[in-house]
C-alpha positions as CSV (number, residue, x, y, z in Angstrom):
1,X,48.4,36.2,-3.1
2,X,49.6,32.8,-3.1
3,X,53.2,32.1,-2.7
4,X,54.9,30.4,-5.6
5,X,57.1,27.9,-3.4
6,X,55.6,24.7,-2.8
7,X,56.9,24.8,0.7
8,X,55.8,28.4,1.4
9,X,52.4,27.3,0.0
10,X,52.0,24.3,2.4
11,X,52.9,26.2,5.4
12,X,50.1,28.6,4.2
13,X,47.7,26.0,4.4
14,X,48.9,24.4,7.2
15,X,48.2,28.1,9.5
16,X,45.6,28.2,7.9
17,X,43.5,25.5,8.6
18,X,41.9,26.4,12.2
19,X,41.3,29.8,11.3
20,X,39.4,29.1,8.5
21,X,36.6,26.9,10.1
22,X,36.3,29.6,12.8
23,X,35.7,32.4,10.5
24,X,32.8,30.7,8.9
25,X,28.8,31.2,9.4
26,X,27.5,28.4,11.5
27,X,24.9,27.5,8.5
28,X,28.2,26.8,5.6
29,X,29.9,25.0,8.9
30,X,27.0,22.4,9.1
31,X,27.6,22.2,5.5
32,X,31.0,21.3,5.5
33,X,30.0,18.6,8.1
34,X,27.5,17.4,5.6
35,X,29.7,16.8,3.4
36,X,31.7,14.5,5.6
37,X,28.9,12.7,6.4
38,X,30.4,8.9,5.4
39,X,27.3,6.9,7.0
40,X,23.7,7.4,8.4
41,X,21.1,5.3,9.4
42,X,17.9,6.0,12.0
43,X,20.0,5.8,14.9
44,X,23.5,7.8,14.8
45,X,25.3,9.7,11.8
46,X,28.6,9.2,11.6
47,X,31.3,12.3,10.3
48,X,34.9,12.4,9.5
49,X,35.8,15.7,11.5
50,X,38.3,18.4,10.2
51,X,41.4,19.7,12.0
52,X,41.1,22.4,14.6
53,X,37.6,22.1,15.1
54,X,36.3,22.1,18.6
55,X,33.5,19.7,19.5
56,X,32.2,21.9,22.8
57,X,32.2,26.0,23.0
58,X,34.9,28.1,25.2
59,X,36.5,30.7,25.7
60,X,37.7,32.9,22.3
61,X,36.3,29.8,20.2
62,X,33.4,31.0,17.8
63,X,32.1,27.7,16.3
64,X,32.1,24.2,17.3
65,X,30.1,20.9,16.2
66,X,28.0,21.2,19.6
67,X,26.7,24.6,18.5
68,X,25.7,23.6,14.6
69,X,24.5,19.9,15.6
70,X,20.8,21.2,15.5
71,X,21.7,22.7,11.6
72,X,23.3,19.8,10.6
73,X,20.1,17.5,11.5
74,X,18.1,19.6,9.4
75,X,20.4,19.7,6.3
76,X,20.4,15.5,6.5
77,X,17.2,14.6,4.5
78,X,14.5,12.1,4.9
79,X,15.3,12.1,8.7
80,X,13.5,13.6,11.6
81,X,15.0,16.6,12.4
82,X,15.5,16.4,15.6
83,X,19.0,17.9,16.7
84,X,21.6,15.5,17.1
85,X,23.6,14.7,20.2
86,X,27.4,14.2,20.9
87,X,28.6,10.5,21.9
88,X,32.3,10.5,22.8
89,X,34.6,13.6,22.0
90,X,37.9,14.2,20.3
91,X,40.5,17.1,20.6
92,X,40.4,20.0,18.4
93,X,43.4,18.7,16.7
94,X,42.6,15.3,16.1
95,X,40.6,14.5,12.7
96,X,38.7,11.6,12.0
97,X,35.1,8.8,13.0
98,X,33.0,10.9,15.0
99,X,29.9,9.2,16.0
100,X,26.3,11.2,16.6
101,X,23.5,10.1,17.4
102,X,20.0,11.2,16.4
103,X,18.3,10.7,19.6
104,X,18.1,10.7,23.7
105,X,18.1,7.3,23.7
106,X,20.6,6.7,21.1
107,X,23.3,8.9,22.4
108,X,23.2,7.6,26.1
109,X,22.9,3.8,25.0
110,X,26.1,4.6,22.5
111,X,28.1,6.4,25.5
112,X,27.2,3.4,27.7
113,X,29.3,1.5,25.0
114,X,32.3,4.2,25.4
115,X,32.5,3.4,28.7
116,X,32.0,-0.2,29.4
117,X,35.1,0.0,26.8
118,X,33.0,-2.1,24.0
119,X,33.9,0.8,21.0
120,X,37.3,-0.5,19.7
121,X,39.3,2.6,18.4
122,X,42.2,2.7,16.0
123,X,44.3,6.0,16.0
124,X,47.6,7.0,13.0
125,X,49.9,9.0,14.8
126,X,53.2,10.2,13.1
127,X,55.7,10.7,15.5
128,X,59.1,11.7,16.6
129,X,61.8,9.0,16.8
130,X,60.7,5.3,17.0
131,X,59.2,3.3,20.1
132,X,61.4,0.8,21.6
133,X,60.0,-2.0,21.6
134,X,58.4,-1.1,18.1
135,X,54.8,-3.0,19.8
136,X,53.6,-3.0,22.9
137,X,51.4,-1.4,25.5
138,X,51.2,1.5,27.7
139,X,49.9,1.2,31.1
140,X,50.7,4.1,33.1
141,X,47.9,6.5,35.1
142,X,47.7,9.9,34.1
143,X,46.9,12.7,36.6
144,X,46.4,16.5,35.3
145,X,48.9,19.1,36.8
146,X,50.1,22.7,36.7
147,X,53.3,23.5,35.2
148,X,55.7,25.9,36.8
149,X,57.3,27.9,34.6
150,X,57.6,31.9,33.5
151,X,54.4,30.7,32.4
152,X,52.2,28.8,34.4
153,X,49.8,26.5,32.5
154,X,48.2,22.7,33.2
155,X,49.1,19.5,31.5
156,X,48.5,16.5,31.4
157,X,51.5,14.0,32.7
158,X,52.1,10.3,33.7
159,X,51.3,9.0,37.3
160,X,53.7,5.9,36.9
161,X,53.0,3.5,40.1
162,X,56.8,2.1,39.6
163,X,59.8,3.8,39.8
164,X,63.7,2.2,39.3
165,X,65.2,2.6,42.7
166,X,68.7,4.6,41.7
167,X,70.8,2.4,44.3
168,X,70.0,-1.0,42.9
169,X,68.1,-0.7,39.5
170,X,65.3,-2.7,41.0
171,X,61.9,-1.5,40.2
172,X,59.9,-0.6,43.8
173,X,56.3,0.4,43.6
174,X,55.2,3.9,44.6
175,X,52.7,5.8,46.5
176,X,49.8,6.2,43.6
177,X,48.2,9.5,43.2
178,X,45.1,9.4,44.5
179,X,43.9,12.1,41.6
180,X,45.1,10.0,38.5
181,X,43.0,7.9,36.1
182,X,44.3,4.7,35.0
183,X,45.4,4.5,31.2
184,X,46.6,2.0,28.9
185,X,47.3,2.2,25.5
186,X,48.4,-0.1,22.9
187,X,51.0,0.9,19.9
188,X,52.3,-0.4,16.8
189,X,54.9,0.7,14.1
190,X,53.7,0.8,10.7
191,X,56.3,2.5,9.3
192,X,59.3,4.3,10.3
193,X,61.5,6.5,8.2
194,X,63.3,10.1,8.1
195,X,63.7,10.0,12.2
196,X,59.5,9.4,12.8
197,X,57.0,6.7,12.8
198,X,53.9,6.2,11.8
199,X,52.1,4.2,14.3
200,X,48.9,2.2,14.2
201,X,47.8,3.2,18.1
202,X,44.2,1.7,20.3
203,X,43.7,3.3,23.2
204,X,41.9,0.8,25.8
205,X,40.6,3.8,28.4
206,X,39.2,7.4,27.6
207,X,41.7,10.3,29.5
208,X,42.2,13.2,28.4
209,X,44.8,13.5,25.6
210,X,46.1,9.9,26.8
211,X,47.6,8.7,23.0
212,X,49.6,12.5,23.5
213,X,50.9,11.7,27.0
214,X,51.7,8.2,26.8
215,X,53.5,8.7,23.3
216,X,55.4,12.2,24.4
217,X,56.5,11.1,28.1
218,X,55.9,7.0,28.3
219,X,57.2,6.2,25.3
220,X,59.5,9.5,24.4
221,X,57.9,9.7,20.8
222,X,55.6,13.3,20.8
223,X,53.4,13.1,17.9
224,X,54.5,15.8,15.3
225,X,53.1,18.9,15.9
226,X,52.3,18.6,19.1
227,X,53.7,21.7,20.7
228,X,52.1,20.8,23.8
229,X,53.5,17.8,25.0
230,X,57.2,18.3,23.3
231,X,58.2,19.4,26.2
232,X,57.3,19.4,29.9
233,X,58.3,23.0,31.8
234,X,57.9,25.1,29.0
235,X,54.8,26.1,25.9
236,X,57.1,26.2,22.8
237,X,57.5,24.6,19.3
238,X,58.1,21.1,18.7
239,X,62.0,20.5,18.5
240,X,62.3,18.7,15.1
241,X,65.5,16.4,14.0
242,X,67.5,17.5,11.2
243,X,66.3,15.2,8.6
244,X,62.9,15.2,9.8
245,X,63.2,19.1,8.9
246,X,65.3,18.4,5.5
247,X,62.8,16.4,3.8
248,X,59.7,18.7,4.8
249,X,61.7,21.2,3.7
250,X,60.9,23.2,6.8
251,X,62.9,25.9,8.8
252,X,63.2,25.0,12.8
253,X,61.7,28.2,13.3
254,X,58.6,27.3,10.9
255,X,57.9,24.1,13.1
256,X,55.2,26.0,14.9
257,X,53.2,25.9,11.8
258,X,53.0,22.3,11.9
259,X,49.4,20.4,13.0
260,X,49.1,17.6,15.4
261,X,49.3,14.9,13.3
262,X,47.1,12.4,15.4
263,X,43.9,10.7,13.2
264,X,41.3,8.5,14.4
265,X,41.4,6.0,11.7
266,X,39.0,3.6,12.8
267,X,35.9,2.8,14.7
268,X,34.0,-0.3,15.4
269,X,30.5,0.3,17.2
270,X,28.7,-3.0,18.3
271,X,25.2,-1.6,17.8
272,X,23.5,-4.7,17.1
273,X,25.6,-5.9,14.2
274,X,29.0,-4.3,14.5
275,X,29.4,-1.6,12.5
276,X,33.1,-0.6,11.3
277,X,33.9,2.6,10.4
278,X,37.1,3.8,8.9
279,X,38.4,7.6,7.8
280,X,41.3,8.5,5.7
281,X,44.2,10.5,6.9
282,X,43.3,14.0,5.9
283,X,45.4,15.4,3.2
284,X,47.9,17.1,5.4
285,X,48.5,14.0,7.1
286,X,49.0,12.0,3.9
287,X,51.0,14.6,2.3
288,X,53.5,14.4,5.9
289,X,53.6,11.0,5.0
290,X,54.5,10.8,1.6
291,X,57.1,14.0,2.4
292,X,58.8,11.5,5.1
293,X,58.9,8.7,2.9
294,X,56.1,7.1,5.2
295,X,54.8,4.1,3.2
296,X,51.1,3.6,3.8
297,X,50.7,0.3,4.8
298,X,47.8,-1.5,3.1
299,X,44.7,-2.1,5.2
């Protein structure tokens, strides 16, 4: 049955794109990868990865690229079929480059480059509100912790090293904690219209859901459809502004519904010659855009 209303329709696609991905055999999910296969060469095969797809296995997750990695080498022809190995990760939300590598050697000389910081990354991001200044950088550690509330649960949070001091206004360094990771990200607006941005976002270190933290709490822009990250003491929906809701034509108590809308656009790998990489928005993401009056800038 599908529902006449446009709206209605979208918001049935929008549920249902994590389900369906978990639902299917392993072999048709190495297809589907396949088919978002946008370059290959001896060493790494590079994929643009779908929304709510897991990279590793857990608990109540049925598939994930990890598990079909050694299917997906077969299915690429003319190529040892030797099963492929993960490089770097991304969050089961987030679409966009992935990089694989074909071998051992590969993998480990590619994840050297992720962590001697040599990969340059370029993230879209719609988001709530609009960053003040509209460019800049992030630099605040991030340290993992566990939310009180009726229900407990762990997040992610800033570590800032500086506070104001209330009396004065002057800015006083503080005790760092010990447990956080340093994390700095840089940001740009691209566009901004209908109470969000779209922003053009590199992030310089590798924490855990680092873009999320420093856009929701740093810079006090959540991404849209982060439910995670919208607020700090409680797991709900995403609060959305009143014309953000108007012209997605969405009911405040449909904004569950909505995906994180975080892409990694670009990816420049320095593997000899570099190689640069770049993804479309998936067409959720572009049709958020367009719905927001978001112009796409031109690369």
């Amino acid at each position: 049955q599908i529902p006449k209303d446009p709206t209605q329709r979208w918001l049935r696609e929008l549920t249902g794109m994590s389900q369906h991905l978990q639902q299917v055999h392993p072999n048709v999910l190495a297809k589907i990868l396949k088919e978002r296969t946008v370059y290959q060469n001896e060493e790494i095969v590079v994929i643009d990865k779908p929304y709510g797809l897991p990279v590793h296995g857990g608990p109540g997750i049925k598939n994930c690229i990890a598990d079909v990695l050694p299917i997906l080498a077969k299915m690429l022809e003319n190529m040892k079929a030797e099963p492929l190995h993960l490089c770097h990760r991304l969050d089961k939300e987030t679409t966009g480059v992935m990089v694989l590598a074909r071998s051992k050697e590969a993998a480990e000389k590619i994840r050297l480059l992720f962590k001697t910081r040599q990969v340059e990354k370029m993230y879209w991001a719609i988001v709530l509100g609009d960053p003040d200044p509209v460019e800049g950088v992030v630099e605040i550690p991030i340290v993992e912790k566990e939310v009180q509330s009726h229900q407990s649960h762990y997040k992610m949070t800033l570590a800032p090293n500086y506070r104001l001091c209330p009396e004065d206004g002057k800015v006083v360094k503080t005790r760092g904690n010990r447990h956080a990771e340093s994390a700095v990200t840089r940001y740009r607006r691209l566009a901004a219209a209908a109470a969000c941005s779209l922003l053009e976002l590199q992030p310089i270190t590798g924490v855990k859901h680092q873009i999320r933290v420093h856009l929701a709490y740093g810079l006090g822009c959540p991404i849209l459809g982060d439910h995670k990250y919208s607020h700090w003491s409680k797991l709900a929906p995403q609060k959305l502004p009143e014309l953000t809701l108007r012209k997605l034509k969405l009911e405040q108590s449909k904004a569950r519904h909505l995906p994180l809308h975080l892409h990694a656009h670009r990816l420049c790998l320095p593997l000899g010659q570099p190689l640069d990489f770049v993804c479309k928005p998936p067409h959720f993401f572009q049709k958020t855009m367009r719905k927001l009056d978001l112009d796409i800038p031109k690369d």
